[in-house]
ZAMARGU-4260 file (C-alpha; in steps of 0.2 Angstrom, whole numbers, plus 5000, padded with zeros to 4 digits):
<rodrens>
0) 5000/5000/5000 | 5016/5013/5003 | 5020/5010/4985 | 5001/5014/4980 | 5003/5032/4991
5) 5020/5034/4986 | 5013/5034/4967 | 5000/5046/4971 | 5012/5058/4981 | 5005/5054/4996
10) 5009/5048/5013 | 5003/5032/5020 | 4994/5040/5030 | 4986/5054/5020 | 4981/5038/5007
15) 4973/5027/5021 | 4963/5044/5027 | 4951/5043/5014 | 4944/5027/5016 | 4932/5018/5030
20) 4946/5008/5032 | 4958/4994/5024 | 4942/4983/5018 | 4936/4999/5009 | 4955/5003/5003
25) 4956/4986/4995 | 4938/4988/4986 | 4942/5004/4977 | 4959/4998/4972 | 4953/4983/4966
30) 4938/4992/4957 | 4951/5005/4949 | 4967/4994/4945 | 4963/4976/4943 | 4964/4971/4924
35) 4970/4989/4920 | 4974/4992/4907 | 4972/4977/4897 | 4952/4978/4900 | 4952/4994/4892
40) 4965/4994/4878 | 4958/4978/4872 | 4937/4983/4874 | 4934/4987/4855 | 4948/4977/4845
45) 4946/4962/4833 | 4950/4946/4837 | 4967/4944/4831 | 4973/4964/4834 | 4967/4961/4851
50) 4977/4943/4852 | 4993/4954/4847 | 4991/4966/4858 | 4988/4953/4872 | 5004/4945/4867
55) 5013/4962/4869 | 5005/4966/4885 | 5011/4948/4890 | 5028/4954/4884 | 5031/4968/4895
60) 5022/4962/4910 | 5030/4944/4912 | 5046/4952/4911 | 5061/4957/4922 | 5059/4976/4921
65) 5041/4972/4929 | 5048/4961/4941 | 5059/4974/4947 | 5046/4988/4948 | 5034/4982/4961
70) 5028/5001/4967 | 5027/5004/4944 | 5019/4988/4942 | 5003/4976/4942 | 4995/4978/4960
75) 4989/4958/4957 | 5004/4951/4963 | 5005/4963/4979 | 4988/4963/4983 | 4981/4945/4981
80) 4988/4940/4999 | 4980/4955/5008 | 4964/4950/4999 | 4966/4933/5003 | 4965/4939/5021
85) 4950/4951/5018 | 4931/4950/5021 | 4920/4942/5008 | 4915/4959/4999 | 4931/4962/4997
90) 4936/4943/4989 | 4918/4946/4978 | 4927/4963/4970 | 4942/4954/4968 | 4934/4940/4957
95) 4922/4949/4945 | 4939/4960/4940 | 4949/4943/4938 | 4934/4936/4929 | 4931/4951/4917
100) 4950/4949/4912 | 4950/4930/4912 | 4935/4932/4900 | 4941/4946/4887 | 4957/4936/4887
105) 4946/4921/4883 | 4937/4930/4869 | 4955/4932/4861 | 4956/4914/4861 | 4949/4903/4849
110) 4943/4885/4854 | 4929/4879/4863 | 4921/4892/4878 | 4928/4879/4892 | 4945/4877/4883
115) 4946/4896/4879 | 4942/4901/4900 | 4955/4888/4904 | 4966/4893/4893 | 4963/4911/4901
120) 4963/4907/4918 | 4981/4899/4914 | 4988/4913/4907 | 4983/4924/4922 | 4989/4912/4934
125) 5006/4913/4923 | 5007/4931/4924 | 5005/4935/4945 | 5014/4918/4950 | 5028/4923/4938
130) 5031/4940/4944 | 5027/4934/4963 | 5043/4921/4962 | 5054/4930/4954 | 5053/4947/4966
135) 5056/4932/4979 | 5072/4925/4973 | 5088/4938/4976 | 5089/4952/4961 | 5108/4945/4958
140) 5105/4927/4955 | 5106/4918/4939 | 5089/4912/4940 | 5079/4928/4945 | 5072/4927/4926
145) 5069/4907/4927 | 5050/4912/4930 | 5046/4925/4918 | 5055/4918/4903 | 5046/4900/4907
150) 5028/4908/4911 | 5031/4922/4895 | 5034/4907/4882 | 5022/4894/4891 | 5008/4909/4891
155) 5012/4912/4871 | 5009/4895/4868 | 4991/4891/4877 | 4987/4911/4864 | 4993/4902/4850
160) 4986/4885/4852 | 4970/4879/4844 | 4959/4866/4849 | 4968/4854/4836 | 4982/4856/4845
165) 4972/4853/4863 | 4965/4840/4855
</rodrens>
């Protein structure tokens, strides 16, 4: 949350005044961040622009510079644990954001509905648990990058891959 108020030029303090409290802080962030900005840049595109840009969106945010940049980056990563704590109002925010990006990453997909949403829900899980191991392991070691180069390559496979190739 420091990062949040830093980002906003706030203190901790000055950011956490203007809600009823952490449950409220956590719903308004999730209401404004979550799936941002994905959800919006892809709302109007075809099919296949919107597939590219997913892959470039995958690019930059499965990647090192994002790993390294947790106050610049995703909030997913940061705040799933504290939501994972937090009261059911909370939880119930927290998955209509990750299903409206799970299903606009679907509807990029082709294959069946059930293959697309697990297929989606694949790629998201790539995404957060990628950037959450790697900001764990030490930013000097050799295999700091081992997640998000596995997760960014398995993630462009489950985008490119049809249900022929499920089959």
């Amino acid at each position: 949350m420091d990062g949040l108020a830093a980002a906003a030029g706030v203190t901790s303090g000055a950011f956490y005044s203007n809600f009823r409290g952490k449950e409220a802080m956590l719903e308004a962030i999730i209401d404004a961040e979550l799936g941002e900005p994905f959800l919006s840049d892809t709302d109007s595109m075809a099919r296949e622009e919107g597939r590219t840009r997913l892959i470039s969106f995958l690019r930059e945010y499965i990647s090192a510079d994002h790993s390294l940049d947790p106050a610049g980056g995703c909030v997913i990563p940061a705040l799933s644990a504290d939501v994972a704590r937090a009261e059911a109002p909370v939880k119930d925010a927290y998955e209509r954001k990750m299903r409206a990006t799970v299903d606009r990453v679907a509807g990029l997909l082709d294959g069946s509905r059930s293959d697309r949403q697990r297929r989606a829900w694949s790629i998201l899980a790539l995404m957060v648990g990628s950037i959450v191991i790697s900001r764990a392991i030490p930013e000097e070691s050799q295999y700091r990058a081992a997640p998000t180069d596995s997760a960014l390559s398995t993630a462009i496979e489950l985008i490119e891959e049809t249900d022929e190739a499920a089959g």
